[in-house]
C-alpha positions as CSV (number, residue, x, y, z in Angstrom):
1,X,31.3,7.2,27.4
2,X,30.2,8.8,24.2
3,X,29.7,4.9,22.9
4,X,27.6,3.6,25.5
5,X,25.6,6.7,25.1
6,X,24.7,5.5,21.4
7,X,24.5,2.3,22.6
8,X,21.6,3.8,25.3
9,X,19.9,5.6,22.3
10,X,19.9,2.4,20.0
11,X,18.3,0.5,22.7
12,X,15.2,2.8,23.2
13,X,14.6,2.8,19.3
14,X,13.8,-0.8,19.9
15,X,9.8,-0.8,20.9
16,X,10.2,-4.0,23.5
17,X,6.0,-4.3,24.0
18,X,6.3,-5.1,20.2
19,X,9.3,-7.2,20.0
20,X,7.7,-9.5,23.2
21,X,3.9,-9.4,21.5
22,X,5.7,-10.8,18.4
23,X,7.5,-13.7,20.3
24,X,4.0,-14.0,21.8
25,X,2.3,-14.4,18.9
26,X,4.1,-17.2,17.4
27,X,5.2,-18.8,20.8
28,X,1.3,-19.5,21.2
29,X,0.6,-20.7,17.5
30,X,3.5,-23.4,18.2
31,X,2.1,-24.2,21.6
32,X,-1.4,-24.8,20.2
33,X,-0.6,-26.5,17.4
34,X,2.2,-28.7,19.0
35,X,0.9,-29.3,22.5
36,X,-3.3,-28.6,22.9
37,X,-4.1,-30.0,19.0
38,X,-3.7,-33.3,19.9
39,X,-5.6,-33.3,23.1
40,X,-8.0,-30.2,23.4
41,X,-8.3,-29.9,19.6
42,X,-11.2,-26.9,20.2
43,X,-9.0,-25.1,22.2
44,X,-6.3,-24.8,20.0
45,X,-8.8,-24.1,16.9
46,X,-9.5,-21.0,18.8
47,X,-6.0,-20.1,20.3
48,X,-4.6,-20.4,16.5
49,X,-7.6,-18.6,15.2
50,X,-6.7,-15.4,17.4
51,X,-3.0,-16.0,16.9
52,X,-3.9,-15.5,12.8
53,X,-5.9,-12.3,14.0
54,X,-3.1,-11.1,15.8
55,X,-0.6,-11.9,13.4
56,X,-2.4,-9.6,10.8
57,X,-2.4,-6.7,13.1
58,X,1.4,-7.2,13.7
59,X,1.5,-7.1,10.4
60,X,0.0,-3.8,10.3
61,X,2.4,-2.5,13.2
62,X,5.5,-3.3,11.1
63,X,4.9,-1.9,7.9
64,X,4.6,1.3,9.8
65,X,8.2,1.2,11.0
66,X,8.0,-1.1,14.1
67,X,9.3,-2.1,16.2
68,X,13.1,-1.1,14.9
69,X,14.1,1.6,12.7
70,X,15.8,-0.9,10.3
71,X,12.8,-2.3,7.8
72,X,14.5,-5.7,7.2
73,X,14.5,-6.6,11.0
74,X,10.5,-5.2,11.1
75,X,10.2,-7.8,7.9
76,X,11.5,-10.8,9.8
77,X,9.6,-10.0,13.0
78,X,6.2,-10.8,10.7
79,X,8.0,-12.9,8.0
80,X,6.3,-16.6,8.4
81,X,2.6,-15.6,7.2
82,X,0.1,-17.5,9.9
83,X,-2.7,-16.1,7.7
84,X,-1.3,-17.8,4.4
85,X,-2.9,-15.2,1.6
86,X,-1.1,-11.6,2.1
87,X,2.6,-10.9,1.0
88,X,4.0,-8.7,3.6
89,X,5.5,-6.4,1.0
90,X,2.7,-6.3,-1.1
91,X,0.0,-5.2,1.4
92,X,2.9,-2.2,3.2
93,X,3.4,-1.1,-0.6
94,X,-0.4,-0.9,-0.9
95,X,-1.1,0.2,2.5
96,X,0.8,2.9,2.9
97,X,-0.5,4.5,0.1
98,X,-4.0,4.2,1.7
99,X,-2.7,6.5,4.2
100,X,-3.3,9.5,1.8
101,X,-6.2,10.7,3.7
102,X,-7.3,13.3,1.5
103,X,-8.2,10.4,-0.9
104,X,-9.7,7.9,1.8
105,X,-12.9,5.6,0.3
106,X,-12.3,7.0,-3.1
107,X,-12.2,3.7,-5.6
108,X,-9.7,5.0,-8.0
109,X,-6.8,5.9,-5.8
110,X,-7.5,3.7,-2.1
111,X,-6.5,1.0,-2.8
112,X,-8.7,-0.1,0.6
113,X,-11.8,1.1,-0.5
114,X,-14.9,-1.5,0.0
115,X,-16.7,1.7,-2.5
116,X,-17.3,1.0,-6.3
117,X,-17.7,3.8,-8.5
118,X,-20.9,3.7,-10.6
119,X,-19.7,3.2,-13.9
120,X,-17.7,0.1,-12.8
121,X,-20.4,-1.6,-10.8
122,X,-22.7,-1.4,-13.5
123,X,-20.4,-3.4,-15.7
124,X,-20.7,-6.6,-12.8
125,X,-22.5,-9.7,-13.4
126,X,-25.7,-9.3,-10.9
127,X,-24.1,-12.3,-8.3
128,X,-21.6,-9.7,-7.7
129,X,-23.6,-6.5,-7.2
130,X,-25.7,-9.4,-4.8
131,X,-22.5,-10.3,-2.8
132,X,-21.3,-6.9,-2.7
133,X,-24.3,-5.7,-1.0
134,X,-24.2,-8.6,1.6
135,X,-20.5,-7.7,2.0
136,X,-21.8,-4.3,3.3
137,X,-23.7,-5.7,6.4
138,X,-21.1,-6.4,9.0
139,X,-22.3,-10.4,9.1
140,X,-21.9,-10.5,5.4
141,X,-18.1,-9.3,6.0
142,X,-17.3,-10.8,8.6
143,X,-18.1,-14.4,6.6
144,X,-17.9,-12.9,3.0
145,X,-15.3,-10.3,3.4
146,X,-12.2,-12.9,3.6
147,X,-13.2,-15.2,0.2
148,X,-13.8,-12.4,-1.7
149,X,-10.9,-9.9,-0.7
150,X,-8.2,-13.1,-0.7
151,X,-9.5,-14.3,-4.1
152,X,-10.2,-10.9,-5.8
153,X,-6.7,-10.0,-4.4
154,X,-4.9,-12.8,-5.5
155,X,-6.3,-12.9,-8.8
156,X,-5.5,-9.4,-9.1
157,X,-1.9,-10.2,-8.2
158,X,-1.9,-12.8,-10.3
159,X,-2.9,-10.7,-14.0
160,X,-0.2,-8.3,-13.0
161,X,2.7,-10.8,-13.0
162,X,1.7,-12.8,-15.9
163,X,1.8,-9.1,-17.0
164,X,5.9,-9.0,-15.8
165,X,5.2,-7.0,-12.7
166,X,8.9,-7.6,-10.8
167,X,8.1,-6.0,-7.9
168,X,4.8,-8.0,-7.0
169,X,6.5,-11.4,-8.0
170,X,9.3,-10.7,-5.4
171,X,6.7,-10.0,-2.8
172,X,4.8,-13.3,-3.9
173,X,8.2,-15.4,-4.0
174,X,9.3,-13.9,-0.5
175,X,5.5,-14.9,0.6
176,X,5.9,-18.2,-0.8
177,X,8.8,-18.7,1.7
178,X,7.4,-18.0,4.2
179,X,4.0,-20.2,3.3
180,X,6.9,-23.0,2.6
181,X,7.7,-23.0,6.2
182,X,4.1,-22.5,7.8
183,X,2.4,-24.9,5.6
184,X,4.4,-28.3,6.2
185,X,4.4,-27.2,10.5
186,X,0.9,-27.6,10.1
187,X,0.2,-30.6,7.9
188,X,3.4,-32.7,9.7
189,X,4.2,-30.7,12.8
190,X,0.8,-30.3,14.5
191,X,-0.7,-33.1,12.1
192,X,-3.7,-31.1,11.6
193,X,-5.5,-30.9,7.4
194,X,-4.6,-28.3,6.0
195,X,-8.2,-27.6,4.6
196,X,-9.1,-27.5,8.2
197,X,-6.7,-24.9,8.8
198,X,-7.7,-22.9,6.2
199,X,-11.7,-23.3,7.0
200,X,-11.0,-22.6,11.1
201,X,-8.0,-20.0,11.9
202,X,-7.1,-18.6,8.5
203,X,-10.8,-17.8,7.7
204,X,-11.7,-17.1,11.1
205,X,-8.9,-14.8,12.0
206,X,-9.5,-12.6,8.9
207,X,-12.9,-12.5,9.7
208,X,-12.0,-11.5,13.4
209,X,-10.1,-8.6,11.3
210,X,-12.8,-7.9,9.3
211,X,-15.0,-6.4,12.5
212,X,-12.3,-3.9,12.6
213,X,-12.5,-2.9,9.2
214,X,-15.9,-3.3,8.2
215,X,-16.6,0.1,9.6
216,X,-13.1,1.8,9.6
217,X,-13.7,4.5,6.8
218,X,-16.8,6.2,5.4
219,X,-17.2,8.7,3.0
220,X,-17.3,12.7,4.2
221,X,-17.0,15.6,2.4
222,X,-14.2,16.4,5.4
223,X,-11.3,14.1,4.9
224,X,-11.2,14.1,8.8
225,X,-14.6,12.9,9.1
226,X,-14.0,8.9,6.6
227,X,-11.9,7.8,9.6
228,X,-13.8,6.0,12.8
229,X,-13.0,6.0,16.6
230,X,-14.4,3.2,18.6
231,X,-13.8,4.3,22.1
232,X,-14.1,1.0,24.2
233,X,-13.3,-2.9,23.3
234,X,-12.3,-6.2,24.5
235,X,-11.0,-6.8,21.0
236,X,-8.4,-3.5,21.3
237,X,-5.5,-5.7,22.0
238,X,-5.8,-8.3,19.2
239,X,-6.5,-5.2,17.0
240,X,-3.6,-3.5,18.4
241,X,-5.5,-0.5,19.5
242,X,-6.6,0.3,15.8
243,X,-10.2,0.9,17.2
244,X,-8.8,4.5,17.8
245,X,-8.2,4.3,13.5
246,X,-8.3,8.0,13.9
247,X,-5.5,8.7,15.8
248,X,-3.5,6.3,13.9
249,X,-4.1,7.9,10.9
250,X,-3.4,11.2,12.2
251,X,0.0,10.0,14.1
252,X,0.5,6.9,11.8
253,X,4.3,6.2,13.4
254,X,3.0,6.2,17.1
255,X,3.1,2.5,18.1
256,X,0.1,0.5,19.1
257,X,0.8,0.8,23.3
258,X,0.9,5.1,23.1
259,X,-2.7,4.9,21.4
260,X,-4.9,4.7,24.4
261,X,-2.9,7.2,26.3
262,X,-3.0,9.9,23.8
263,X,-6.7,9.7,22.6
264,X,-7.4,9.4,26.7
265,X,-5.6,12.5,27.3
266,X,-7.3,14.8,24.3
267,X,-10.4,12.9,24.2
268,X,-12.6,16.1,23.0
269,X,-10.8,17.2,20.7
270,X,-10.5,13.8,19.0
271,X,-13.7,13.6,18.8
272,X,-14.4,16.9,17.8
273,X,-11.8,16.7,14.8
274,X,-13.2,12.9,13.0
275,X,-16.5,15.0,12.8
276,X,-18.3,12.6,15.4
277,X,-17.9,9.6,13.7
278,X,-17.7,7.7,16.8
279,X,-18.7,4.5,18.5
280,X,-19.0,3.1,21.9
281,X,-18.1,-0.3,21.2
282,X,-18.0,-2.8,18.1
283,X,-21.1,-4.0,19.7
284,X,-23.2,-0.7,19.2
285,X,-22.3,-1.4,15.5
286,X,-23.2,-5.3,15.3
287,X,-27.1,-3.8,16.6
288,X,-27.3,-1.3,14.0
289,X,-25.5,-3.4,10.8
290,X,-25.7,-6.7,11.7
291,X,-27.6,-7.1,8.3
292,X,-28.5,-3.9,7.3
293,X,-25.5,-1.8,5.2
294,X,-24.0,0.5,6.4
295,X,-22.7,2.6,3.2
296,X,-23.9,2.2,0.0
297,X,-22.0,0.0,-2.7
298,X,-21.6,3.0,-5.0
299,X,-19.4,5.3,-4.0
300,X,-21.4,8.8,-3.5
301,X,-19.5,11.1,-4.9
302,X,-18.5,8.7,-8.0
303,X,-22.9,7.8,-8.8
304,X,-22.4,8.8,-12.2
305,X,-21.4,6.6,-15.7
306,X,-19.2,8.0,-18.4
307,X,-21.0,10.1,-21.0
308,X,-21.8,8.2,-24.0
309,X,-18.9,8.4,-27.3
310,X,-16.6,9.5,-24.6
311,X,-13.2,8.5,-23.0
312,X,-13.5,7.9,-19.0
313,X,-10.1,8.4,-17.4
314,X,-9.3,7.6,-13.9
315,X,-7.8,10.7,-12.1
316,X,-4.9,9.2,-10.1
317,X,-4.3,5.3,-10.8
318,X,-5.9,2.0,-10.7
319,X,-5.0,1.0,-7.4
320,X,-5.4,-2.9,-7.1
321,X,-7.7,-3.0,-3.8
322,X,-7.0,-5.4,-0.9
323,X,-10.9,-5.7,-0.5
324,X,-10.2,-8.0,-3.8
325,X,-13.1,-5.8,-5.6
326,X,-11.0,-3.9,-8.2
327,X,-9.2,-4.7,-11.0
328,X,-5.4,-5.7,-11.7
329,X,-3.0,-3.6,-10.0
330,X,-0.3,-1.3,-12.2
331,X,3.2,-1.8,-11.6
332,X,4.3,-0.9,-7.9
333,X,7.8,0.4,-6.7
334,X,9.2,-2.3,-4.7
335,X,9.3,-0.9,-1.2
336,X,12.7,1.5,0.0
337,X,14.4,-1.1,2.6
């Protein structure tokens, strides 16, 4: 009796919505590739394009503890990377750390923050102060924001291996895998080019991520009020409910599906507690930043340079940012499996 009641218990730590969206997710990206590529070559452009999106957001899910409580199985749920640039373990090591709230949009220690602080942007060439302030309108992101975070990041990556970072090159030779399975599916399996892959679902489905992030944190003087709600979209599935960024960062181990349900049932006080930051729709923020920006570049509570003849120390840590705008990242803890 007493085993068949832990046998019960194990059974309900396994989130099944996840385990099924999972199969989903790749079951699709093999039937497009395999089946519709040859035939209806659009359609599967697209299908694989939102597979990549939703892939990403899976991604996300995982790294939080989904949809078991053993982080290996999570791992292998997400392990053949659709989106071919992030290493699972690299971006839950960096992630997670962006979950420190009271340091959300702050350059030196999110490692997610699309902020610079002054003295740094003032040492970039002017192209990049020019792209940077593109990549602030939410077009400019959406088809900036994937070359310049995947390059800047995997340059970054890059400087701190050839600097003997262990951890980050077992993240990168896991991730390179994973790319050793996805890469030849493509190229032989579907018999699609590669470069076409890379130009239609892998920038496309970042960029279908990137409307989700583009307006996910702002600065406040209220830690509370740097994280956004976005009450209604057709898109909340493929971002996994993470419109409601608000109440996943306030209950960061609820899974996706419990989301709606709890924001629904203390909508007000939601609300009340981000400080109003909150939209309708992703639309209501495509009419107001289409191509205007929506924060400034520099960081407002870092618009100052380092006194002249004087040391400028970082408070925290140089946090390698995934937005591929900082610098190389320091030596991480590989993650606790």
């Amino acid at each position: 009796m007493a085993k068949a009641n832990e046998t019960r218990n194990r059974a309900r730590t396994i989130e099944w919505p996840t385990v099924f969206l999972a199969v989903f997710c790749y079951g699709t990206w093999l039937v497009a590739g395999l089946f519709l590529w040859p035939s209806w070559p659009l359609v599967a452009l697209g299908l694989l394009t939102l597979t990549v999106a939703l892939q990403s957001s899976l991604v996300h899910e995982v790294l939080h503890g989904h949809p078991t409580r053993n982080a290996l199985v999570n791992e292998a749920f997400v392990f053949l990377p659709l989106g071919l640039v992030w290493p699972y373990r690299r971006f839950k090591t960096l992630h997670l750390r962006h979950h420190h709230d009271e340091r959300l949009t702050d350059p030196l220690d999110d490692p997610e923050s699309y902020y610079q602080a002054l003295w740094r942007h003032e040492e970039l060439p002017a192209t990049m102060k020019f792209l940077l302030r593109i990549n602030n309108t939410m077009a400019g992101r959406f088809v900036l924001g994937p070359w310049l975070a995947s390059i800047g990041f995997i340059l970054g990556d890059g400087k701190a291996m050839m600097a003997g970072d262990r951890a980050i090159r077992k993240a990168w030779l896991l991730h390179g895998l994973g790319v050793a399975v996805v890469l030849p599916a493509v190229q032989f399996g579907f018999g699609m080019p590669l470069w076409l892959y890379v130009l239609v679902p892998v920038w496309l489905g970042q960029s279908l991520i990137a409307i989700r992030t583009f307006a996910e944190h702002q600065w406040s003087e209220r830690p509370e009020g740097r994280t956004i709600i976005v009450e209604r979209s057709p898109l909340a599935l493929l971002f996994l409910n993470n419109n409601l960024h608000f109440v996943h960062h306030k209950l960061p181990t609820v899974p996706w599906y419990s989301l709606p349900k709890l924001f629904r049932e203390r909508r007000e006080e939601w609300v009340k507690a981000n400080n109003g930051y909150v939209y309708p729709n992703y639309l209501a923020l495509v009419k107001a930043y289409a191509f205007h920006a929506k924060e400034p570049v520099v960081h407002p509570a870092l618009r100052r340079s380092p006194e002249p003849g004087r040391a400028f120390k970082p408070r925290v840590r140089e946090a390698h940012q995934l937005n591929g705008l900082g610098t190389a990242p320091v030596p991480a803890e590989p993650p606790k499996e």
